[in-house]
C-alpha positions in Angstrom: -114.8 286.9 155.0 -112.8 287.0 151.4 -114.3 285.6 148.6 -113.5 283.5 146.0 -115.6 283.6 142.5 -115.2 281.6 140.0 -116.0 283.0 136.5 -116.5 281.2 133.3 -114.8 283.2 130.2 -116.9 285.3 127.8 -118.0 283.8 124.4 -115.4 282.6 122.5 -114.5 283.0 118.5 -115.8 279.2 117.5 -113.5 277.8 114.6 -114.2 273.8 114.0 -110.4 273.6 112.7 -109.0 274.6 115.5 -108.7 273.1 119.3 -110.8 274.7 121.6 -108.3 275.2 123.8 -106.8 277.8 121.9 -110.2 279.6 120.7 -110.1 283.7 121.3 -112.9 286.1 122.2 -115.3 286.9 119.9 -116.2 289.9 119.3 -119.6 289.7 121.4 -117.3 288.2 124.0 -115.0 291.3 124.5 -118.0 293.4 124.6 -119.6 291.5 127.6 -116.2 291.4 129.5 -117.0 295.5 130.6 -120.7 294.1 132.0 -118.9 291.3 133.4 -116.3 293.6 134.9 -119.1 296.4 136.1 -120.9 293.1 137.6 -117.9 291.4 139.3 -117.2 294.8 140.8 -119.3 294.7 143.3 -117.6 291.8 145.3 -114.2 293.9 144.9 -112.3 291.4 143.7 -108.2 292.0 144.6 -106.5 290.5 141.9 -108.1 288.7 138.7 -106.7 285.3 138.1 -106.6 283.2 134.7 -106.3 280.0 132.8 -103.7 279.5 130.2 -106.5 279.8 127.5 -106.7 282.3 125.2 -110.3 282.9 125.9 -110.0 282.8 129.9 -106.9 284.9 129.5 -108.7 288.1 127.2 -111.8 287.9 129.3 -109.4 287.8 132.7 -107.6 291.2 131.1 -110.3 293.2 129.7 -111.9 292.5 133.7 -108.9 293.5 135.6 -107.9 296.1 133.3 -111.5 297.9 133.8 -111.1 297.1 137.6 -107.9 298.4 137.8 -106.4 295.2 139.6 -103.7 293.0 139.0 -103.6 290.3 136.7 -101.7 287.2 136.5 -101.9 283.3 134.8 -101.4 280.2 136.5 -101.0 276.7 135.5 -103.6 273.9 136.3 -106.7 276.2 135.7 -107.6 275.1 132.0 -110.3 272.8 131.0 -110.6 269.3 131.3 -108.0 268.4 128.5 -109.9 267.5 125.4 -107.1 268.2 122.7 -108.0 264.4 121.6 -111.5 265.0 120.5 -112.5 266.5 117.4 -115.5 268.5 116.9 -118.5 268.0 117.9 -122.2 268.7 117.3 -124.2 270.6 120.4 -125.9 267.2 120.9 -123.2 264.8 120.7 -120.6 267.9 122.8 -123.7 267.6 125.2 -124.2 264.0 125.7 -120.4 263.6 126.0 -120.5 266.1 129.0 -123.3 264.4 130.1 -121.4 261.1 130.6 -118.5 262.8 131.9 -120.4 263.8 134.7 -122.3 260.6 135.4 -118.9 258.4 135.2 -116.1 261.0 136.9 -113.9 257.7 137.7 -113.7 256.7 134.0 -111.7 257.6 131.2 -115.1 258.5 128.5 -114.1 262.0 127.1 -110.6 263.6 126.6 -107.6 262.9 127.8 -108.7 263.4 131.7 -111.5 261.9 133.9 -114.0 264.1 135.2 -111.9 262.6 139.0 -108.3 264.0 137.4 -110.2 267.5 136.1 -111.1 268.2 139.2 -108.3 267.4 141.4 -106.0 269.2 139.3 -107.9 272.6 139.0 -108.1 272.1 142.7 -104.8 271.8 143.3 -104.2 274.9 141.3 -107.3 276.9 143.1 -105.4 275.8 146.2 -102.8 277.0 145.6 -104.3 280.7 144.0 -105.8 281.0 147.6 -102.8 280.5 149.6 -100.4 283.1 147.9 -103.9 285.5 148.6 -105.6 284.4 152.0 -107.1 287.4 152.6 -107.6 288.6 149.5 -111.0 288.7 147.2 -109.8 286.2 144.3 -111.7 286.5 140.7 -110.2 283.3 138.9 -111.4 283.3 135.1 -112.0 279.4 134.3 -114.2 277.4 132.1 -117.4 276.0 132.9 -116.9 272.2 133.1 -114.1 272.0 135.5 -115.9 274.8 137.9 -118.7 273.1 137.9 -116.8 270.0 139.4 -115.5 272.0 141.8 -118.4 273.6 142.7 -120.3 270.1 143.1 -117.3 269.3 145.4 -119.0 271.8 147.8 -122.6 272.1 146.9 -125.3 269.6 146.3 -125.6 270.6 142.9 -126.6 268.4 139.3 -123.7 268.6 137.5 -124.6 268.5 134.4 -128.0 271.2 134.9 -125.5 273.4 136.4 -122.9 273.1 133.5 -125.4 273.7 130.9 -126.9 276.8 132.6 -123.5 278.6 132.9 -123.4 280.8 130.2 -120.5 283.0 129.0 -119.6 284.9 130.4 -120.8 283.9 134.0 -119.4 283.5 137.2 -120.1 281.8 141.2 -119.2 283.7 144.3 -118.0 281.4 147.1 -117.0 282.2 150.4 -113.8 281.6 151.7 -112.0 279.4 153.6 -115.4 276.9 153.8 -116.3 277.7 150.2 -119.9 277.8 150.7 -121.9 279.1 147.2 -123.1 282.5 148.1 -124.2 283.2 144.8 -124.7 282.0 140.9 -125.0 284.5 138.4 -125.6 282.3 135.1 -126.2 284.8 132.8 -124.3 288.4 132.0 -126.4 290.3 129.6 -125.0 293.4 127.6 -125.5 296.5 128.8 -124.1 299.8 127.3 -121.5 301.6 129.4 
């Protein structure tokens, strides 16, 4: 059966005066994408999908490029939108999540209910699968709108889940049911 895993993009470059949504690797980040890329090899992943994101977008090339697979960007996969929220502390980033998740009818961080989040990067995972339906799909995300997908097939705790992704990391589902095969939460450096 072809798989679909969902990976969450390596660390990012943090800069407080800039959106998030336009963060790059850091250098620790681009280092872990050839583990990542030596781990995700394994499930022989076809092509190697991305965000628009600058971090899901570096981590997606440096995997496909070390894989040898093609590589493309599609609409729909970012995070849920927060371009209205300035930042945050750990703690207050966390409890906002943590809301987010508990209320995912209601409009209580960002621009985009945790409802919207998910049924947009669905759509878009939709329709990823359908231009590959027999293919092994790698799509490089970010960890709060996978994790609403994957609590849209798995009796998961949101937030636990969220906060144990770490970055890189990724979830191997299998397709079409999407039944969680595997989580690998962390990717820890190994020299190649």
């Amino acid at each position: 059966m072809p798989k679909l895993i969902l990976v969450k993009h390596a660390q990012p470059q943090i800069d407080p005066f800039m959106p998030a949504r336009e963060w790059p690797l850091s250098p620790e980040g681009k280092l872990l994408c050839r583990t990542l890329a030596n781990k995700l090899a394994a499930y022989e992943p076809d092509v190697i999908v991305s965000s628009t994101e600058p971090k899901a977008v570096e981590t997606a090339r440096i995997v496909a490029e070390r894989l040898q697979r093609p590589f493309e960007i599609v609409e729909g996969l970012h995070e849920h939108d927060r371009s209205n929220v300035p930042f945050y502390s750990p703690q207050v980033f966390e409890q906002s999540v943590a809301t987010f998740f508990q209320q995912p009818t209601e409009l209580v961080f960002g621009r985009e209910t945790a409802a919207q989040a998910r049924e947009r990067f669905s759509r878009a995972i939709e329709g990823v699968l359908e231009k590959y339906p027999d293919s092994n799909v790698a799509i490089v995300a970010h960890g709060t709108v996978m994790t609403l997908f994957v609590a849209a097939h798995a009796q998961i705790e949101s937030f636990a889940f969220w906060k144990g992704l770490g970055m890189p990391s990724f979830v191997v589902m299998e397709r079409p049911g999407l039944e969680v095969l595997e989580v690998v939460n962390r990717i820890e450096y190994e020299e190649l």
